[in-house]
C-alpha positions in Angstrom: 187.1 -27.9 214.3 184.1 -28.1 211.9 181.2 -30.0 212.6 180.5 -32.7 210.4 177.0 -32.5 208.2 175.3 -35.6 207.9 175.2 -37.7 205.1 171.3 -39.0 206.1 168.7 -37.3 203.8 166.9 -34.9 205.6 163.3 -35.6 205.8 160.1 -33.9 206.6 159.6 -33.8 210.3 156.2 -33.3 212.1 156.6 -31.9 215.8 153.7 -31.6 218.4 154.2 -28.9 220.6 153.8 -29.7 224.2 154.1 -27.7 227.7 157.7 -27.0 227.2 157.6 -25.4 224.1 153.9 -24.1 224.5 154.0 -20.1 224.2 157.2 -20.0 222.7 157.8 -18.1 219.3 157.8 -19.9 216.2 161.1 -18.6 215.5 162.9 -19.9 218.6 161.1 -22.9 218.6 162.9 -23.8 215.3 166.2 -22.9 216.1 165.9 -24.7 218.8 165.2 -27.8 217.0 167.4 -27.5 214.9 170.6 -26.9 216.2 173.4 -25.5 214.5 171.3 -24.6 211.2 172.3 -21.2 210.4 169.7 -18.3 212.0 169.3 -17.0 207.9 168.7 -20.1 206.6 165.8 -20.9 209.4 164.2 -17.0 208.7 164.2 -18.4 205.0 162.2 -21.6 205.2 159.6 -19.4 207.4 159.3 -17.0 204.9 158.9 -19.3 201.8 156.0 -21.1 203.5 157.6 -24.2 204.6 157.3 -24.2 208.0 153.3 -24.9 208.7 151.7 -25.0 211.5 148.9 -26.9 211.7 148.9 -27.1 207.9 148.7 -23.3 207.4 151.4 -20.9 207.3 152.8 -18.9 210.5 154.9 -16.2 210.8 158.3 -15.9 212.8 156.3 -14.1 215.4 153.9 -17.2 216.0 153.1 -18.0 219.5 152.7 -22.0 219.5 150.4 -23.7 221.9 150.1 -27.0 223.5 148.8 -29.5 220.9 150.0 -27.6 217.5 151.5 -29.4 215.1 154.3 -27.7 213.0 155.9 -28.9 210.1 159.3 -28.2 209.9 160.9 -29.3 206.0 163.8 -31.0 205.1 166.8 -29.0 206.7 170.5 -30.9 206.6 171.7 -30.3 210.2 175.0 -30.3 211.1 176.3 -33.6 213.4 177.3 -31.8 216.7 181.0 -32.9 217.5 181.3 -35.3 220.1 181.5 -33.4 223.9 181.9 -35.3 226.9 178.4 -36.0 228.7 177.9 -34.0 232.1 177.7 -36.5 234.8 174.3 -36.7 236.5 174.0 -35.1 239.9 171.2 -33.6 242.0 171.9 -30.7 244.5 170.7 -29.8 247.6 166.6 -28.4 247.3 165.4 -25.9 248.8 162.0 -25.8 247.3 160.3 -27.9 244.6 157.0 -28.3 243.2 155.6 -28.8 239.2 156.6 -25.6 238.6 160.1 -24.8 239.7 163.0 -26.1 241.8 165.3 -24.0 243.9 168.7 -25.8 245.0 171.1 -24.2 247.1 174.6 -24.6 244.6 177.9 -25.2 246.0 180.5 -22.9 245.2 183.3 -23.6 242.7 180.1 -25.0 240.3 179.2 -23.2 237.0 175.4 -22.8 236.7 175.7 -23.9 232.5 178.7 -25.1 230.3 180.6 -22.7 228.5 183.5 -19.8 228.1 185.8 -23.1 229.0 183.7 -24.7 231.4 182.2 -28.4 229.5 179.0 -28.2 232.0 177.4 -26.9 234.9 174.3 -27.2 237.2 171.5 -27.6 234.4 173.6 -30.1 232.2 173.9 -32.0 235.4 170.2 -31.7 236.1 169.3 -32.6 233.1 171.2 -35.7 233.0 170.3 -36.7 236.3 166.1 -36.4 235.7 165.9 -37.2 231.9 162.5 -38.0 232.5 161.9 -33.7 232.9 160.3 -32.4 229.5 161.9 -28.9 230.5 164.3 -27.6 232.7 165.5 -24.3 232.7 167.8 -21.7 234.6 165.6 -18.7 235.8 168.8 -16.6 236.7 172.6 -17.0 237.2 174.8 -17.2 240.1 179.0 -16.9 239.7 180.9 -20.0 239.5 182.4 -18.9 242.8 179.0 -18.1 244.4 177.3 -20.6 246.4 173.5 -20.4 247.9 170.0 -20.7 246.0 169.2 -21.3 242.4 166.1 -20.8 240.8 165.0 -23.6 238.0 161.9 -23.1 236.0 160.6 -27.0 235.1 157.4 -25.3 233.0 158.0 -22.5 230.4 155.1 -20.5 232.0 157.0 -20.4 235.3 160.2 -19.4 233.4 158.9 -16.5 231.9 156.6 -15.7 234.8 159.9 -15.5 237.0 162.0 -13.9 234.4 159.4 -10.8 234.4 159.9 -10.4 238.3 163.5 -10.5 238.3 163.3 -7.4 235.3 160.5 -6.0 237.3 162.5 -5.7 240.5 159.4 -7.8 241.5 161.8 -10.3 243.8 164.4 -9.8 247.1 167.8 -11.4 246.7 169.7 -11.4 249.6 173.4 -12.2 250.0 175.8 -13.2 252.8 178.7 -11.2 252.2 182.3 -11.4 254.1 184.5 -8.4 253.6 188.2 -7.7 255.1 187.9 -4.7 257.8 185.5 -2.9 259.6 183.1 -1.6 257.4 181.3 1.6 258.4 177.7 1.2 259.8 176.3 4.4 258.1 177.1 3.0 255.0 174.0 1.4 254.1 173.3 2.5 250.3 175.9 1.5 247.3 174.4 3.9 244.5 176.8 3.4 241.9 176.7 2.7 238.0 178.9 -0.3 236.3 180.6 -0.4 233.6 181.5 -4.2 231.5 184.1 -4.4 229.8 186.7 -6.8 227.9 190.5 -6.6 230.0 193.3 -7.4 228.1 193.3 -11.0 229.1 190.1 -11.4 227.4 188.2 -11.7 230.4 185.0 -9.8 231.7 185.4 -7.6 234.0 183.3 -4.7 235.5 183.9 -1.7 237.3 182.7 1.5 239.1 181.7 4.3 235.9 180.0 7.5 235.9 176.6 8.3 235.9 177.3 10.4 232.3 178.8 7.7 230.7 177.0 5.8 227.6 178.2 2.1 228.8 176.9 3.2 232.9 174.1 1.1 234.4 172.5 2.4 237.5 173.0 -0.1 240.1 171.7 -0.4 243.3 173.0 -2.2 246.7 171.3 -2.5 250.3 173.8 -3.4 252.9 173.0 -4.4 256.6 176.0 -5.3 259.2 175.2 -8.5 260.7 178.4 -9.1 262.9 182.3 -7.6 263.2 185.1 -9.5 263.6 188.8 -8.0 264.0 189.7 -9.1 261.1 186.3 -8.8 258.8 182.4 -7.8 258.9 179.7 -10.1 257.7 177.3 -8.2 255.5 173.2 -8.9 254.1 173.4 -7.2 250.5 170.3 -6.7 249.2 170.6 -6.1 245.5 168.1 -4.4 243.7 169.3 -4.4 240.4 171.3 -7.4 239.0 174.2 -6.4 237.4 176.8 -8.7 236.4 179.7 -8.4 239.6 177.3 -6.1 241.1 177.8 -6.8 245.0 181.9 -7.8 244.4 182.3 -4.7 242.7 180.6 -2.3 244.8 182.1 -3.5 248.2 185.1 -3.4 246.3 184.7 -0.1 245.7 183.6 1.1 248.9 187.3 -0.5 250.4 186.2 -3.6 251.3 186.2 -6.1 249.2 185.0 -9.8 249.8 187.1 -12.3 251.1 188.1 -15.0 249.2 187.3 -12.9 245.6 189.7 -14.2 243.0 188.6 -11.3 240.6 188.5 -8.4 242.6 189.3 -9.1 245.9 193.1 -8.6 247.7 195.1 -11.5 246.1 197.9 -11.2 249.0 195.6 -11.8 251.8 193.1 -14.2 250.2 196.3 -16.3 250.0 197.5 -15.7 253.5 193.8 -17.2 254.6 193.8 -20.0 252.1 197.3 -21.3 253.5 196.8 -20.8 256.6 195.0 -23.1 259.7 191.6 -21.4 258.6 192.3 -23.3 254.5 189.4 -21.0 253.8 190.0 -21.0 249.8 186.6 -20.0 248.6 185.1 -16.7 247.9 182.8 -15.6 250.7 179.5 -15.0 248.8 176.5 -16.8 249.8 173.1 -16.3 248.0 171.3 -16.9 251.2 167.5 -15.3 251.0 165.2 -15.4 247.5 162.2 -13.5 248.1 159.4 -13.8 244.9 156.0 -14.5 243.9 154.9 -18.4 242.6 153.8 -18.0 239.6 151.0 -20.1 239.6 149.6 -20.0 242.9 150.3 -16.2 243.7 151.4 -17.1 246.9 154.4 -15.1 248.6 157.3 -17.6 248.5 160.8 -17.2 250.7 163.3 -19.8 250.4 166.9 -19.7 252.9 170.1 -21.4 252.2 172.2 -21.7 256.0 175.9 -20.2 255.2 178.1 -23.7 254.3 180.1 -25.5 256.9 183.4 -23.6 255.7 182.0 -19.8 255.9 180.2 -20.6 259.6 183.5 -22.0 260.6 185.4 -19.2 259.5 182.7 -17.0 261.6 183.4 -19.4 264.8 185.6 -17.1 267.3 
C-alpha cells in the first residue's frame, strides 16, 4: 500500500538543533526529518544550496551543534499510513542516569518494530516518557533473549557506547542453559559465522570457514557454572557480537541451548514445554554488562538475576 502525499503546501521550515540532534551529520539529520522523502531527492536540495545552516550553505558531511539553525526548503512529504500506536510501558531498570538507561527485557519482547513485529522496547519507551527529547537503542538483544538493555537518552552517550561495543571496549556476559554435559576443557569457541537467507526467507547463521569471503571471526568465552543430569548452566562471554553468535556456537559444539526455537532440538524443547517444568522460553539471559560511562569515565557493571522461570528450572 502506497503512502498518501499530502495535499498541504509544503513550506519553508526553520529547525533548531538541540542535544539530540547535536553532532549529528547534516545528511542524517534531514532524512531524519523528513521521513519517507526519497534519499536522492534530500542529496539534491543539499547540493543546490537549499538546505542552510545558519544562513550559509553546509555540506552533506556537516556536523550540527547545539543551537544551529538549519533551513530545510519546501519538500512534499509523504503522509505515513496509519500504524497502530505501541502501548506505553516501562521495564524493569537496572541503571539510569541523564545519560543512559539500562532495563533488564523480558523475553518474548522485540527490542524495535519491524520484519513483522508492529513495536518493541523503544517504541514502548518512547510512548511511555514522551517528555525524553532522545531515546535510543545502544545495541540489540533477540526477541527470545531476556536480561539488560542498553538505552542511550543523549546522542553523545550513544555514540560514546557504540565505539566500545566496536572497540571490544565492554564485557557481555550471558547465562546460557544447554542440554547435556558439556565438557569442562572446552572453554574457547573460536569459530567464524556465516549469515545467510534460508529458503523460508529467514536469517539464519551458521558455523563457516576461516577461508571463506562471507566468514567473520567470532569469538566465545565459556565458564561452567553448575551440572544438572539433564543440562549445564554456562557464563558466555562474547567478545565479538555476531548476530546468533552464542546460539550458534554452542550449537555447534553439541549443545545447544534449551528452549532455542531456531537452532535448538525442537523434539525436546517440546517435551520440556509440555511437561510439569512448562518451561517454554529459550534459556538465554543477558545477565552481566561490563563498560565505561561515557561521561563520567567511571567503570560501570550492571546484573540482571536469572528470571523466576530459568531459577526454577535450576531448583533440584
Amino acid at each position: 500500500m502506497k503512502a498518501a502525499v499530502s495535499t498541504d503546501k509544503p513550506a519553508v521550515r526553520r529547525v533548531v538543533v538541540d542535544e539530540g540532534s547535536a553532532g549529528q551529520r547534516l545528511d542524517n539529520f534531514l532524512l531524519r526529518e523528513l521521513k519517507g522523502v526519497p534519499k536522492t531527492h534530500v542529496y539534491r536540495v543539499i547540493r543546490a544550496g537549499e538546505v542552510r545552516v545558519n544562513k550559509g550553505r553546509a555540506h552533506a558531511d556537516t556536523r550540527l551543534e547545539i543551537g544551529d539553525e538549519v533551513r530545510i526548503p519546501p519538500v512534499r512529504v509523504p503522509e505515513k499510513a496509519e500504524a497502530p500506536a505501541a502501548p506505553a510501558r516501562e521495564f524493569p531498570v537496572v541503571f539510569e542516569d541523564e545519560h543512559l538507561l539500562v532495563i533488564d527485557k523480558p523475553a518474548g519482547v522485540a527490542v524495535h518494530g519491524g520484519s513483522g513485529v508492529s513495536y518493541g522496547v523503544i517504541e514502548a519507551l518512547r510512548r511511555a516518557r514522551p517528555q525524553a527529547r532522545f531515546l535510543e537503542l545502544v545495541h540489540r538483544l533477540d526477541k527470545e533473549t531476556s536480561g539488560l538493555l542498553m538505552i542511550a537518552k543523549k546522542r553523545s552517550a550513544l555514540t560514546n557506547l557504540q565505539d566500545q561495543l566496536r572497540d571490544r571496549e565492554t564485557g557481555k556476559t550471558y547465562a546460557a542453559l544447554v542440554w547435556g554435559d558439556w565438557p569442562d576443557k572446552l572453554k574457547v569457541i573460536d569459530v567464524p559465522l556465516v549469515k545467510f537467507v534460508g529458503g523460508d526467507g529467514e536469517r539464519w547463521v551458521r558455523p563457516g570457514k576461516p577461508d571463506e569471503d562471507e566468514a567473520k571471526r567470532s569469538i566465545s568465552l565459556v565458564k561452567v557454572v553448575q551440572k544438572t543430569p539433564q543440562f549445564s548452566l554456562l557464563d558466555v562471554t562474547i567478545k565479538t557480537g555476531r548476530t546468533h553468535q552464542i546460539r550458534v556456537h554452542l550449537q555447534q559444539a553439541g549443545h545447544p541451548i534449551v528452549g532455542d526455537p531456531k537452532y535448538g532440538d525442537f523434539e525436546r524443547n517440546r517435551e520440556l514445554a509440555r511437561g510439569a517444568a512448562k518451561f517454554d522460553r529459550m534459556f538465554l539471559h543477558a545477565r552481566q554488562l561490563r563498560f565505561t560511562h561515557p561521561a563520567t569515565g567511571a567503570e560501570m557493571s550492571c546484573e540482571a538475576p536469572l528470571p523466576p522461570e530459568c531459577e526454577k528450572l535450576m531448583t533440584p
